[in-house]
N, C-alpha and C positions, 0 to 999 in steps of 0.2 A: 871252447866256450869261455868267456868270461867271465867275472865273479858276478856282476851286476844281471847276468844273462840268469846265472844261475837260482840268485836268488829273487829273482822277477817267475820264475820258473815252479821254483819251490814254493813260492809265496801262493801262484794260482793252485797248487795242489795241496796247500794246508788248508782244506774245508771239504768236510766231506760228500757234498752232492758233486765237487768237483773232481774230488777223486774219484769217483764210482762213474761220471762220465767220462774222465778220463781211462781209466781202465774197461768198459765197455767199450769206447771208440780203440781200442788196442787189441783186444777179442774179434772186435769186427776186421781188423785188418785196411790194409790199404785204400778196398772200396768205399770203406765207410760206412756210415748209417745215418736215416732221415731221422730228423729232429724230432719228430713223430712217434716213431719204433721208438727212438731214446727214452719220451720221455714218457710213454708206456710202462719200457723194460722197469724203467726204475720208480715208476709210482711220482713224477714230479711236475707240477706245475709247468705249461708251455711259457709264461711270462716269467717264471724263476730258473726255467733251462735256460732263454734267453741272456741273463746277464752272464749264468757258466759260464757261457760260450765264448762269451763276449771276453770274460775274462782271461780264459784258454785260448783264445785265437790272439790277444794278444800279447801274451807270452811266448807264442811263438810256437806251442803245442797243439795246434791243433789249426786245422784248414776246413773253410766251407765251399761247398759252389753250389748252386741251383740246377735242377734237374725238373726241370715241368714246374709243377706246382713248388717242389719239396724240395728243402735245403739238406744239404747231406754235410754231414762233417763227419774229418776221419782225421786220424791220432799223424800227427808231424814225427815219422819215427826218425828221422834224422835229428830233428833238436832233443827228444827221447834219448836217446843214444849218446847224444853230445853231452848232456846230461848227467848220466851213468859215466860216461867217462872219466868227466869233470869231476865228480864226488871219489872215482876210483882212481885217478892219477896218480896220487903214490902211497898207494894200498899195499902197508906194509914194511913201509919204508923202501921196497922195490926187492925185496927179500919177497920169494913166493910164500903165497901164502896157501895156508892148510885150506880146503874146499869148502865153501857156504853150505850149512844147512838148509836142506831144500825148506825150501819156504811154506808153509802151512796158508791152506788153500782160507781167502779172507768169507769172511761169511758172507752171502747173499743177505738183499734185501728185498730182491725179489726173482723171478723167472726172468733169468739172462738166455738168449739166443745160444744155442752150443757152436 
């Protein structure tokens, strides 16, 4: 990943309605989820999911396609990934390093799909 990738990346996840869709659409997996369910799950405006989205799909994080009526989007875990990499490339200076503190589960803001 590149540096301009990454922080085009970072940028769509420093706001928090797009973090919480972005880690929903990551919950949901591969399949994905209708914009619908989303913006249900998380109590949010369909015309203020819409720019999310918009913001997320082009940053490269996130993919839509049409399904009947309903627009499904689901998490790009490949630029995900690229991502994580990119921030961990020389974690450490390439000296292993001691194991991450599991991560402390983020609060809800609302009833997420299990």
């Amino acid at each position: 990943m590149e540096k301009t990738d990454a922080v085009t990346a970072l940028a769509a996840l420093a706001q928090t309605n797009r973090l919480d869709v972005f880690r929903l659409l990551v919950q949901a997996g591969p399949d994905g989820m209708a914009a619908g369910a989303i913006a249900e799950a998380l109590d949010l405006a369909p015309n203020t999911l819409t720019f999310h989205f918009d913001r997320l799909r082009m940053s490269g994080l996130a993919t839509v396609r049409r399904e009947g009526r309903s627009m499904i989007y689901a998490a790009r875990f490949e630029t995900m990934n690229a991502l994580v990499g990119f921030l961990t490339e020389n974690c450490c200076g390439g000296v292993s390093c001691a194991p991450a503190a599991p991560a402390k589960p983020a609060r809800r803001r609302s009833k997420l799909p299990a």
